[in-house]
C-alpha positions as CSV (number, residue, x, y, z in Angstrom):
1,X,14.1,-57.6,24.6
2,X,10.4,-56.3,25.0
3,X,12.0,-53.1,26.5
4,X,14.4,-52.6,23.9
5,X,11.4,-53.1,21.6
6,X,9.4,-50.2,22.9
7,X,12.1,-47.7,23.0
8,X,12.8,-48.2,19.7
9,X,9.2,-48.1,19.2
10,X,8.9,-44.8,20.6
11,X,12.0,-43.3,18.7
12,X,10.4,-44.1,15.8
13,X,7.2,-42.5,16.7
14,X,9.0,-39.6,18.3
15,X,11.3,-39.1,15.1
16,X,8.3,-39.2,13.0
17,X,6.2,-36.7,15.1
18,X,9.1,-34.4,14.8
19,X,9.4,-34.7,10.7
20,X,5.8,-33.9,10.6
21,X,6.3,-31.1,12.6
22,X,9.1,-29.3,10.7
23,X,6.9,-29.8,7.5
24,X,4.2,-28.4,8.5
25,X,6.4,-25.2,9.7
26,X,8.1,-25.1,6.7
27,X,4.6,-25.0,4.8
28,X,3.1,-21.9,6.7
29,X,2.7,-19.2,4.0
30,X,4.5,-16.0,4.8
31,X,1.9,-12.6,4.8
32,X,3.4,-10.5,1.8
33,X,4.3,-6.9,3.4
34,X,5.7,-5.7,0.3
35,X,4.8,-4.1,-3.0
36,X,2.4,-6.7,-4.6
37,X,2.7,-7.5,-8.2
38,X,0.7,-4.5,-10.3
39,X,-1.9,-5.6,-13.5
40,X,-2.1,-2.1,-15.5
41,X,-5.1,-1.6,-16.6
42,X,-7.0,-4.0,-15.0
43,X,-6.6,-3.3,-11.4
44,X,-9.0,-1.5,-9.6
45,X,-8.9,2.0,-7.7
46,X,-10.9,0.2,-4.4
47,X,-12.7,3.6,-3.8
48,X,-13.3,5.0,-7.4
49,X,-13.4,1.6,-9.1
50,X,-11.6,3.4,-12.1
51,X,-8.9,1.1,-13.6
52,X,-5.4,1.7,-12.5
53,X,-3.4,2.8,-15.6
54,X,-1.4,6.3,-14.5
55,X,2.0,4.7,-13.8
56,X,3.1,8.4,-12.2
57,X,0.3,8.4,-9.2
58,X,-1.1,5.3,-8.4
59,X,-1.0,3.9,-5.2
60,X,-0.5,0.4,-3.3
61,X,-2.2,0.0,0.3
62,X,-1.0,-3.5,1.5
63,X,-2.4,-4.5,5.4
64,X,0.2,-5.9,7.1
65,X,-1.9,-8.1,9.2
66,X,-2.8,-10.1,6.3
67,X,-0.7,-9.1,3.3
68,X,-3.9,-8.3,1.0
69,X,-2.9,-5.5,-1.4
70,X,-5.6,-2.7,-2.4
71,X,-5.0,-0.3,-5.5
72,X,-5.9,3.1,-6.3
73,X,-5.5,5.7,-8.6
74,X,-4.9,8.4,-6.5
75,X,-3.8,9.1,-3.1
76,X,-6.7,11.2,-2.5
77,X,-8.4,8.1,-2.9
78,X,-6.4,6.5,-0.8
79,X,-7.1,8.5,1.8
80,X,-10.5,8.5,1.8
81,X,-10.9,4.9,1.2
82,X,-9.3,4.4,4.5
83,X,-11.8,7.2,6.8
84,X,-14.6,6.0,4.6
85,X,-14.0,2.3,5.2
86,X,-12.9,3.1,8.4
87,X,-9.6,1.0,8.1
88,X,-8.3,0.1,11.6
89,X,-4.8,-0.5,10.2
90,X,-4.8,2.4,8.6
91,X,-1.4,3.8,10.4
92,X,0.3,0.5,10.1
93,X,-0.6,-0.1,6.4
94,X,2.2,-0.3,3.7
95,X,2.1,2.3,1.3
96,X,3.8,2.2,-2.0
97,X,3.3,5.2,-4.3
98,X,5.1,5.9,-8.0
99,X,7.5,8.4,-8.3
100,X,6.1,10.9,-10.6
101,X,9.2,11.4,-12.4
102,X,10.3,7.7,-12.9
103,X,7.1,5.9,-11.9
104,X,8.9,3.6,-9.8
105,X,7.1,2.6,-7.0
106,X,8.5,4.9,-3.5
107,X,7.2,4.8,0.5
108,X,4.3,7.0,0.8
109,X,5.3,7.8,3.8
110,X,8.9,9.1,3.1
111,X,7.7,10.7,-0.3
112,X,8.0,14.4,-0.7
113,X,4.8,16.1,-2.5
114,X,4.0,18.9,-4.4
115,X,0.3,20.7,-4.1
116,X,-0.4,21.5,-7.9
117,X,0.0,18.3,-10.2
118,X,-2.8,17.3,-12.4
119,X,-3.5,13.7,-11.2
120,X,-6.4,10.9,-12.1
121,X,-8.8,12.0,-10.1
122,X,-7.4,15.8,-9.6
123,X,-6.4,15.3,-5.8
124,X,-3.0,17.2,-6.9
125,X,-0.9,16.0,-4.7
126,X,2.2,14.3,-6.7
127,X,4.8,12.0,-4.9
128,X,8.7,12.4,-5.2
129,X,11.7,9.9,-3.8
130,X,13.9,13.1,-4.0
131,X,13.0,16.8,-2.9
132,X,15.5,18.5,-4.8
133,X,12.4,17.3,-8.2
134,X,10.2,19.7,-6.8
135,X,12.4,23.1,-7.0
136,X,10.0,26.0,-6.9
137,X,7.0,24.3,-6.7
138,X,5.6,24.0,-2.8
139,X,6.6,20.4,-1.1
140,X,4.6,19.5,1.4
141,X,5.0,15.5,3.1
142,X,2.5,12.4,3.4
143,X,0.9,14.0,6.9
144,X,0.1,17.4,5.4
145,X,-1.6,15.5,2.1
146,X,-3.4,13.7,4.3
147,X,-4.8,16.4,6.4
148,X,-5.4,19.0,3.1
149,X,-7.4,15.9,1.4
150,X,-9.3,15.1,4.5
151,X,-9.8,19.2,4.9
152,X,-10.8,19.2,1.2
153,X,-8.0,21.1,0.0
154,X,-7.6,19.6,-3.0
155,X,-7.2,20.8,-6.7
156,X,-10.3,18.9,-6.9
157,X,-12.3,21.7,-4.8
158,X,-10.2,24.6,-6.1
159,X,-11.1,23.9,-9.4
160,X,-15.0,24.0,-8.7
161,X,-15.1,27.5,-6.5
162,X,-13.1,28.7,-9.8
163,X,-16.5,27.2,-11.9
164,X,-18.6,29.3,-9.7
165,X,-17.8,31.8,-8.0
């Protein structure tokens, strides 16, 4: 009888353990990889600390290590948030960026941009979901942006060797 009293005994325990366990799993919060939830106008641009309030070029950094979500106002400042702040996941971040014709948020990565838009912070560099937006105008893709900014080929420093020559 005593035997029968234990094994039941450790059923018991054994069954309870287990319910504990699977409610604890089913508790773990899940990292957000995606496009976080935007508060226009009162976000921050992380390196400018303007507010965020051009729905045609702002931009979502979101580390997918943690799921945190940065803002900005520009991808120029995007860029050089992540060399300034020397962001290790840098090349595996998340990037969202508005479409500049329907402002809906697009992959940074896959975007197509052209080299002359006037933008927040005068970067220039305007994203597109589809190539065939920027007819005549030069397209260049996320790599290249990144290099010109980084380079300082930005509208930014066009427009200043035009101010003094």
């Amino acid at each position: 009888m005593k035997d029968t009293e234990d094994k039941m005994m450790k059923r018991t325990t054994a069954a309870i353990i287990l319910c504990v366990f699977i409610l604890f799993l089913g508790c773990e919060k899940k990292i957000e990889k995606g496009l976080h939830e935007v508060h226009w106008d009162r976000d921050m641009c992380e390196l400018c600390k303007m507010v965020v309030s051009d729905r045609k070029h702002t931009v979502q950094a979101v580390n997918p290590q943690n799921g945190k979500s940065y803002m900005f106002d520009d991808i120029g400042c995007t860029v050089l948030w992540f060399e300034e702040e020397k962001i290790s996941w840098k090349h595996k971040a998340n990037i969202f960026i508005t479409d500049r014709k329907s402002g809906e948020f697009i992959d940074a990565r896959k975007a197509h941009y052209d080299t002359n838009s006037r933008t927040p912070m005068d970067f220039g560099f305007a994203a597109y979901k589809n190539e065939d937006d920027l007819k005549g105008k030069e397209m260049i893709n996320y790599e290249e942006v990144y290099l010109r900014i980084l380079r300082g080929e930005t509208m930014q420093n066009t427009q200043i060797k035009k101010a003094n020559p």
